[in-house]
N, C-alpha and C positions, 0 to 999 in steps of 0.2 A: 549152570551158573557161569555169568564172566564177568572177568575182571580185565581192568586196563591193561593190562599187560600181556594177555591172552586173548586181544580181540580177534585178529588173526585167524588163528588157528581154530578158534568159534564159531565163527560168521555163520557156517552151517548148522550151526543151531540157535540161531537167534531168533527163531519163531516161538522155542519153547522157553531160553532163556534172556534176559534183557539186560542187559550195561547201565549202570547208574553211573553219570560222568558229574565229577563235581571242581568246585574250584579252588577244595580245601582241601592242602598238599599234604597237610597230618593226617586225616581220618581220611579213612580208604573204605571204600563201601563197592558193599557185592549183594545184587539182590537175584534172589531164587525166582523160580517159574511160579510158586503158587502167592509172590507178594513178600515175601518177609524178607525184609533187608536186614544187612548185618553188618556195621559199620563200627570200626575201631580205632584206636588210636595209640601207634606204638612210643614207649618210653624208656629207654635205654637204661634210664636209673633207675627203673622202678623195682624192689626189692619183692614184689611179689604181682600177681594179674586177679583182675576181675572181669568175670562175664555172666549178662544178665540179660536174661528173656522178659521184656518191658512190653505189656499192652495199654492200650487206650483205655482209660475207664474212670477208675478212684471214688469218691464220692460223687462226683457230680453224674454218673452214672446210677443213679441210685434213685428210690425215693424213701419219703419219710420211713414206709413199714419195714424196708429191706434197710434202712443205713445202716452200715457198716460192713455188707457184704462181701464189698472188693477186699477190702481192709483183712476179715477175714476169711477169705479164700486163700488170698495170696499167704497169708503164713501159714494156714494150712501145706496150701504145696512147699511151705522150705519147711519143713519140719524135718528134725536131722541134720548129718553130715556123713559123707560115707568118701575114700578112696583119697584121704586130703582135702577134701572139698568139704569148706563151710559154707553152709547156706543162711542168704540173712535177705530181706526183704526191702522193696521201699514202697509207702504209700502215701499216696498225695490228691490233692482234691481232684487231679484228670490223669494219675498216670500209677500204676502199680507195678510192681517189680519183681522176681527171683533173682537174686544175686548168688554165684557162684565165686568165692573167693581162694585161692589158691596158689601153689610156688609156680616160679613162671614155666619149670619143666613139664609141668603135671596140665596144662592150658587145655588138651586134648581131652583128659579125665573129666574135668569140670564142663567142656563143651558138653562130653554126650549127655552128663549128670541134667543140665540146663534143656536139651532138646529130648531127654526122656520124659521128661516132668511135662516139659510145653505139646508132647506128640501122645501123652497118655495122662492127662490129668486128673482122675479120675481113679488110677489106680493109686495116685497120690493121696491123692483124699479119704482113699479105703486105710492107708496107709497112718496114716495122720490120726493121733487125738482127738478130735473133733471138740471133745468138752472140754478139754485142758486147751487147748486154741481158743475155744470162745472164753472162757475163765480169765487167762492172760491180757486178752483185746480188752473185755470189761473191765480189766481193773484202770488198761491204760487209759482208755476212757472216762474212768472214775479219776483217774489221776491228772487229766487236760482239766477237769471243771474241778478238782480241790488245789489245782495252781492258780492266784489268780494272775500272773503276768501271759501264762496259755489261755484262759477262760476268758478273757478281755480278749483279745484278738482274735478265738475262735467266734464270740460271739458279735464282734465288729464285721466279719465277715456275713455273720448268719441273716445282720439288719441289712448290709447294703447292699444282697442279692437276695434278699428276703420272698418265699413265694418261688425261688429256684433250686435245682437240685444243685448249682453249686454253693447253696446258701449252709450246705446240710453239714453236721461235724464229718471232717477226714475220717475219724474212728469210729463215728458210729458213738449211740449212746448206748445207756447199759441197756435202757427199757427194748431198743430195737433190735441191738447183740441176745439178749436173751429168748427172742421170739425166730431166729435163726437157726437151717437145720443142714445138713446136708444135703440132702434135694434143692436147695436154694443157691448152694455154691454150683454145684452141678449145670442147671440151669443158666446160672453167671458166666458162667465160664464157654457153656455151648452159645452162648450170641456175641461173645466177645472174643475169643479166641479165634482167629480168622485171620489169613495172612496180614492183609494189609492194614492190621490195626495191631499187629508185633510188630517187633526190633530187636534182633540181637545185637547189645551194643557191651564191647569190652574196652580193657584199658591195661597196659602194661607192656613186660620186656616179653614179644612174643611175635612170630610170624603171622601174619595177617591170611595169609594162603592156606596155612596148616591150620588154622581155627577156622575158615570159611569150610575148609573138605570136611572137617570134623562135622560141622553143624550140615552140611549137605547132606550126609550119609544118616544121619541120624534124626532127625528135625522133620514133621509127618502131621502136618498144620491142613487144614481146610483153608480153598482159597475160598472168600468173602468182602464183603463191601463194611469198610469200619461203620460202625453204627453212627447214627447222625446223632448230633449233638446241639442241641435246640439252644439258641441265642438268650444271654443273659439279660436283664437291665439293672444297671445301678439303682437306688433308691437313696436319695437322703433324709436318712432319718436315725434314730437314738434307742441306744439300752441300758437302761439301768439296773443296777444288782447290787444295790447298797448292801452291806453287812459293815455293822459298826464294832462289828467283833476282829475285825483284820487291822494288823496295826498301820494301815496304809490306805493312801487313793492310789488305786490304777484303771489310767483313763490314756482311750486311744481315741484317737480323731484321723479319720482318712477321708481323699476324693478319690474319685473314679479315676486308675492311672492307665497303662497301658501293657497291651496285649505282646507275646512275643511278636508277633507280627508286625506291630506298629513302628513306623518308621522313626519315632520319637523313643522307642525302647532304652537307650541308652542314653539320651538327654535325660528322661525322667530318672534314673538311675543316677547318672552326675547330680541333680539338683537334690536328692535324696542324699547325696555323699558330703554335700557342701554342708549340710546340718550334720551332719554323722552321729556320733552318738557319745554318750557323755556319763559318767557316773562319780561321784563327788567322795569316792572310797580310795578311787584309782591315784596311785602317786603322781599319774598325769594326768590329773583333771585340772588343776593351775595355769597349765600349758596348753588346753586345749584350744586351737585356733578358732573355731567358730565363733561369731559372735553371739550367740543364742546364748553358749554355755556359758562364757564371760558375764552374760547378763543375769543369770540365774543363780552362776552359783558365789557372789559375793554373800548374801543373804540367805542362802540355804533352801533356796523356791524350791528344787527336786532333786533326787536322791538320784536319779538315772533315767535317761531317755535314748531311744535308739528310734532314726527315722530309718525308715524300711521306699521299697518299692518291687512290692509286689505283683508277679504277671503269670497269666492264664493264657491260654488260648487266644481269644478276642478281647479280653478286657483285665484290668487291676486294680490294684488299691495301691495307693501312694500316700503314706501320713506319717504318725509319729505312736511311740508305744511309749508309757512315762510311770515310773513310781515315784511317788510323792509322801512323806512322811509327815513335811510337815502340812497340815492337811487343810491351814487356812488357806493357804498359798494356790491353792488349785486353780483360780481363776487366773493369778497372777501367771500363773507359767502356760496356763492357751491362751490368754492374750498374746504375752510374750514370743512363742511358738506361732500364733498366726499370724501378728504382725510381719514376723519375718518371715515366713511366703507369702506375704504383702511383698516384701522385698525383692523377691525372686523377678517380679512383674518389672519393676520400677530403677532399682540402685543397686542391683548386685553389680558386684567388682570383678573385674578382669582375674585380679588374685585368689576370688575366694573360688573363683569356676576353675581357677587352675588347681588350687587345693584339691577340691572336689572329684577334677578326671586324677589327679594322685592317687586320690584315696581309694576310689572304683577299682582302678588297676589292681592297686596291691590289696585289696582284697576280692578279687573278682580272682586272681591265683589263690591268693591265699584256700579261696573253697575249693578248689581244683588239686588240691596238696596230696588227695589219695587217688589211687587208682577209682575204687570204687563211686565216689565223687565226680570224676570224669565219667567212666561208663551210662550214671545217671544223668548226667548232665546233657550227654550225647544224646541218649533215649526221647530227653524229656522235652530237647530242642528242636528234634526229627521228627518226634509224631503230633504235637503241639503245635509246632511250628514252620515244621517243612523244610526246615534246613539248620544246620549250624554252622556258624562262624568259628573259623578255628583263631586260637589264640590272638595268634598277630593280628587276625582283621577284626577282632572285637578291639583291641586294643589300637590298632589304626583309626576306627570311628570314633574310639571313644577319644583320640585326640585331635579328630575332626572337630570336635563341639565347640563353638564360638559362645561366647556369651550374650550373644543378643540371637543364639537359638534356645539358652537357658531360659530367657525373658520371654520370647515368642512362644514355649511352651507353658510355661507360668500365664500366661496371658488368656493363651486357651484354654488353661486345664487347673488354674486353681482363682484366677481371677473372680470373685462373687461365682462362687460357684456352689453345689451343695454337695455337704458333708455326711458323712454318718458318722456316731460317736457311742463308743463303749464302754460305761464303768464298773468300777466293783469295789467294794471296802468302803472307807468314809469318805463319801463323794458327795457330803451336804455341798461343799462350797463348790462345785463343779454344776454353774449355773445355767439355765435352761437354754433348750437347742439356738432360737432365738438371740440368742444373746452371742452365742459362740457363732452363730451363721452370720453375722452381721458383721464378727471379724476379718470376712474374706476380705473385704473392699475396705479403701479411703474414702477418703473424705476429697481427694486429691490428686493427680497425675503424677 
């Protein structure tokens, strides 16, 4: 293992071990001879530490007969807590997790805890529940499709990569979860578990040195090639899921946004923040600066909408998520909603793009507020993406964004362009695709 500080005295062994030199001054990263990096980020305040063994996987590793496998594998291996150490999990469409949560004394406990599980996982699994893990996953599974503001956007995603494994639910359904065995995580785990598709990534008040030896000595990975990950394509197209029995519409509408990689990642994010999001219960929904909300909620169009910008690996979705009560209104509030990324092309303001890198910022920390939050963050940026931006330089680019880069990405990426659209409850007045694709464009320059 070396580290910048110990290049030195290393040198002679630099055939078996390799220096990861980076140009982000918070997170410090040391990767091993068999591929497994271990990158962390220390926090002074931080009142307790997270560290968590993150491989490449999630759903989109999956197919139909097996989804939800990663989902339940990985809570299989945190089953428990032992020596101070809470174990809690994270899964996502491309990335899974054991997290190790703990006081920042005990960092050491919780490292071996994280590289016994990732260097024997298997005995975990002996170890593990198995029916009460798949029981748990089923219900939460049951519980994404009986929500319908989750069940709209699990299934917006499922049309607009429709035909791909990242189209598939994160959890997994019940029908798939119940045809799930042990031999199957097993299996999951032997083509995934391979150096260079781990990260040990932590967060907290803690020596970066004394958690890299920790994970050295005890960490016992197969070196391997991450498994390839076959190229998505958006699709525009529509799902409907009427039930006239939910006291509401919930309707989402996204285009194809952008990938961590994409040089436009954070512009699309600005122009997602400049709509932000609105709910007509909140004492400050009066106040709310966007014009969208202004427009909607004199007349009571929708009860709450949050524009999102969501990214994967190579590709995203960028739109809006909406509940609607009052339920004639429905077309009135995606006209209103599309017209303005009409906008974004054409007359957006100097001021509304400056709101917008405001709002990013303070809530771009704001999800960064726990340790564990960062650790995953870290993870999800390094294996995803190949690198992260520490604080200051996501926050330098994002006050790089001029507004006529806001316009030039609106231009490309929502200008007549096609959509997918998801609804559920009383969505009579949530009028055909046609009608809603046709609001990309003017009439006009």
């Amino acid at each position: 293992m070396i580290r910048g500080s110990s290049l030195r005295s290393a040198a002679k062994n630099i055939s078996a071990r390799r220096f990861v030199s980076t140009a982000n001054a918070q997170t410090k990263y040391t990767s091993l001879s068999n591929g497994v990096t271990i990158a962390s980020e220390f926090n002074g305040n931080a009142a307790a530490s997270s560290v968590g063994f993150y491989f490449g996987a999630g759903s989109r590793s999956e197919h139909p007969f097996n989804n939800g496998i990663s989902a339940l594998t990985t809570n299989a291996l945190a089953s428990g807590s032992s020596n101070g150490v809470l174990l809690t999990t994270h899964n996502g469409k491309e990335l899974n997790g054991v997290i190790a949560q703990t006081t920042n004394d005990n960092i050491v406990e919780a490292a071996k805890k994280i590289a016994a599980i990732a260097s024997n996982p298997s005995a975990a699994l002996e170890k593990a529940d198995f029916a009460a893990t798949k029981a748990q996953l089923s219900a939460a599974a049951a519980h994404v499709e009986a929500t319908p503001s989750l069940k709209v956007l699990e299934h917006l995603n499922a049309s607009a990569f429709q035909g791909y494994s990242l189209g598939l639910p994160t959890l997994g359904t019940t029908e798939s979860i119940a045809d799930l065995e042990v031999q199957d995580s097993a299996r999951f785990l032997e083509k995934q578990l391979v150096g260079s598709n781990i990260i040990i990534a932590a967060s907290g008040n803690f020596d970066h040195d004394v958690l890299a030896d920790a994970i050295e000595k005890e960490l016992k990975v197969p070196q391997g090639l991450k498994p390839e990950t076959k190229p998505t394509t958006f699709l525009g197209s529509e799902v409907r899921m009427r039930d006239d029995t939910l006291p509401k519409a919930y309707v989402s509408i996204a285009v194809q946004g952008e990938g961590y990689t994409s040089p436009a990642y954070y512009v699309a994010k600005v122009a997602a923040a400049i709509f932000g999001d609105f709910d007509h219960k909140s004492a400050f929904a009066p106040y709310t600066s966007a014009k969208l909300a202004s427009l909607v909620q004199e007349y009571h169009i929708v009860d709450k909408y949050t524009h999102f910008s969501t990214s994967y690996s190579d590709t995203g979705l960028w739109g809006f998520n909406a509940e609607i009560s009052n339920i004639a209104s429905v077309d009135e509030f995606t006209h209103f909603a599309l017209k303005e990324w009409n906008r974004l092309s054409i007359s957006i303001s100097n001021a509304e793009v400056a709101r917008g890198k405001a709002a990013l910022k303070v809530a771009l920390l704001r999800e960064l507020a726990t340790t564990e939050a960062v650790a995953t963050d870290i993870a999800s940026k390094i294996l995803l993406g190949g690198y992260r931006s520490s604080i200051r330089e996501a926050l330098e680019k994002i006050d790089a964004i001029q507004t006529k880069d806001v316009k030039a990405w609106a231009q490309a990426t929502l200008w007549d362009k096609d959509i997918v659209i998801s609804g559920t409850g009383q969505i009579e007045a949530l009028l055909d695709y046609n009608r809603n694709r046709n609001e990309m464009a003017m009439m006009r320059w």
